[in-house]
C-alpha positions as CSV (number, residue, x, y, z in Angstrom):
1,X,-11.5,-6.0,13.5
2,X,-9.7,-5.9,10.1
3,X,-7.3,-8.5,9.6
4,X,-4.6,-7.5,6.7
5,X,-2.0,-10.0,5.2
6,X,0.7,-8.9,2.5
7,X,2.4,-10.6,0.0
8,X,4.7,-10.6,-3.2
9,X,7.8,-9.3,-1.8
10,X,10.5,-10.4,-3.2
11,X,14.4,-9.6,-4.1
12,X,14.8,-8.2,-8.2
13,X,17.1,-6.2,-9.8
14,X,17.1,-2.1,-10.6
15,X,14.6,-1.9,-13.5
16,X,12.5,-4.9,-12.8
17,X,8.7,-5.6,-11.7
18,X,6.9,-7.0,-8.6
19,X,2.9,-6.7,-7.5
20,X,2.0,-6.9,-3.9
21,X,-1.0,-8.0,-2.7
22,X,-3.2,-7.0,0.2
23,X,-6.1,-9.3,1.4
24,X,-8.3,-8.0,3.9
25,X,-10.6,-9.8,6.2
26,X,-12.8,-9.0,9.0
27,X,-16.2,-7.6,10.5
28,X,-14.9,-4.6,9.7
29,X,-13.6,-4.4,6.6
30,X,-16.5,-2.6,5.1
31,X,-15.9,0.4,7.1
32,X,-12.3,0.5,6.1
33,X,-10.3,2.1,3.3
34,X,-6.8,0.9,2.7
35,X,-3.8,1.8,1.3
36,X,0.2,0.7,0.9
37,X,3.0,2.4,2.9
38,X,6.6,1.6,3.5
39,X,9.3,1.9,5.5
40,X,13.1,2.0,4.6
41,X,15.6,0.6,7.6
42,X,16.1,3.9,10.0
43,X,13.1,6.1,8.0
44,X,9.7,6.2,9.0
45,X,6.6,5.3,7.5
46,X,5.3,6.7,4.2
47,X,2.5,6.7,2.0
48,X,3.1,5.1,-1.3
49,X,-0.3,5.2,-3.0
50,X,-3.9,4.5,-2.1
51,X,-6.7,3.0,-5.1
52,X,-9.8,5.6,-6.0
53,X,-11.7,6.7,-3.0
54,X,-15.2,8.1,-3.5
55,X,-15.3,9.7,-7.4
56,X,-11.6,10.8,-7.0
57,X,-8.4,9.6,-8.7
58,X,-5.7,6.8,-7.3
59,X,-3.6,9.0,-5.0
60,X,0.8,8.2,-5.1
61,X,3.4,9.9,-3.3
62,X,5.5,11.3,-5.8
63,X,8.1,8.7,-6.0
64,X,5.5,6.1,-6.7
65,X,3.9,8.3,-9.3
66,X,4.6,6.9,-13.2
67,X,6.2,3.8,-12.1
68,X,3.3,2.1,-9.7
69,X,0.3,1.3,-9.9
70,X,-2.5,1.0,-7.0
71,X,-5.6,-1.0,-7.6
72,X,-8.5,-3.1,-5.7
73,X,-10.7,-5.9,-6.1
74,X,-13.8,-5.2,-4.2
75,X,-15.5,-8.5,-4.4
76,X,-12.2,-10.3,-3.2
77,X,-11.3,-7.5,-0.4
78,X,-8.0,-7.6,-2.3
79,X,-5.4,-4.4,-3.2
80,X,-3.1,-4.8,-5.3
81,X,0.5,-2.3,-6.1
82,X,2.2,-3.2,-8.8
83,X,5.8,-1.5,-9.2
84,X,7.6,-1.4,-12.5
85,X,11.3,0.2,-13.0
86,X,12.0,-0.3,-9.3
87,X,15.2,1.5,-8.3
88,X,17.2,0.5,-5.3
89,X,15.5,3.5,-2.8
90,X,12.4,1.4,-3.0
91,X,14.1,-1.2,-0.9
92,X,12.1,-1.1,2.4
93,X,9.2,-3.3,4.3
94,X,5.9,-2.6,2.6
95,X,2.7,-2.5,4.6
96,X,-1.0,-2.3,4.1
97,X,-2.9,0.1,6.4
98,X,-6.7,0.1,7.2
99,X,-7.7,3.6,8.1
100,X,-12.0,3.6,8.6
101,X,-14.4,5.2,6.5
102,X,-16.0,7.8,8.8
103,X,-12.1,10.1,8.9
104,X,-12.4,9.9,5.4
105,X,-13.6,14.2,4.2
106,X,-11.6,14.7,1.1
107,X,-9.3,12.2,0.4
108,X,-7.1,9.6,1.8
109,X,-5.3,10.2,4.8
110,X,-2.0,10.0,4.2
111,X,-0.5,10.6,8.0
112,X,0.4,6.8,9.1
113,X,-1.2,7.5,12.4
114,X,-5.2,7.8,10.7
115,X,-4.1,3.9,10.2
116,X,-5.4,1.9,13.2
117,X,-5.1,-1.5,11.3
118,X,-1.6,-2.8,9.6
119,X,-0.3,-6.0,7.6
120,X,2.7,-8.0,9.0
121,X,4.4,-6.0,6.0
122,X,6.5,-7.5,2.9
123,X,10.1,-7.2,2.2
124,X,11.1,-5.6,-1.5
125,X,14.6,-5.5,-1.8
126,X,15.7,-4.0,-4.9
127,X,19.8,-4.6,-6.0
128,X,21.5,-2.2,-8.5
């Protein structure tokens, strides 16, 4: 079982800054990897970015890449997104998946259904 619980949501304006958190729990945290999604009203779930797996790089979807920034905290089961120059498409409900170790060949999956653990999810809304 992983428990995941997401947090730093918040309302800010085109241009601004917010870091989410993801804290993990569980007897099975050690066999998961996570990383952040999201999903827009009406659109499905996407991958945002996911923090160094194995000895590769931080993976981001391309409209994360140059503005976010995916990291972890191993000791504190802890990831962390931080999003600067937010634009108003990044609105949407932003969720931490938990997708286990053994899937993992080359990199992280980034097919929402390879996730069989998810957050509650955290609302960014960003204004223009």
């Amino acid at each position: 079982q992983v428990q995941l619980v997401e947090s730093g949501g918040g309302l800010v304006q085109a241009g601004g800054s917010l870091r989410l958190s993801c804290a993990a729990s569980g007897r099975s945290v050690s066999n998961h990897t996570l990383a952040w999604f999201r999903q827009a009203p009406g659109k499905k779930r996407e991958f945002v970015a996911a923090p160094t797996w194995s000895r590769g790089e931080a993976s981001y979807a391309d409209s994360a890449k140059g503005r976010f920034t995916v990291s972890k905290d191993n000791a504190e089961n802890t990831m962390y997104l931080q999003m600067n120059n937010l634009k108003p498409e990044d609105t949407a409900v932003y969720y931490c998946g938990a997708v286990p170790n053994h899937i993992l060949i080359v990199a992280i999956p980034r097919a929402p259904r390879e996730y069989d653990y998810w957050g509650q999810g955290t609302q960014v809304t960003v204004s223009s």
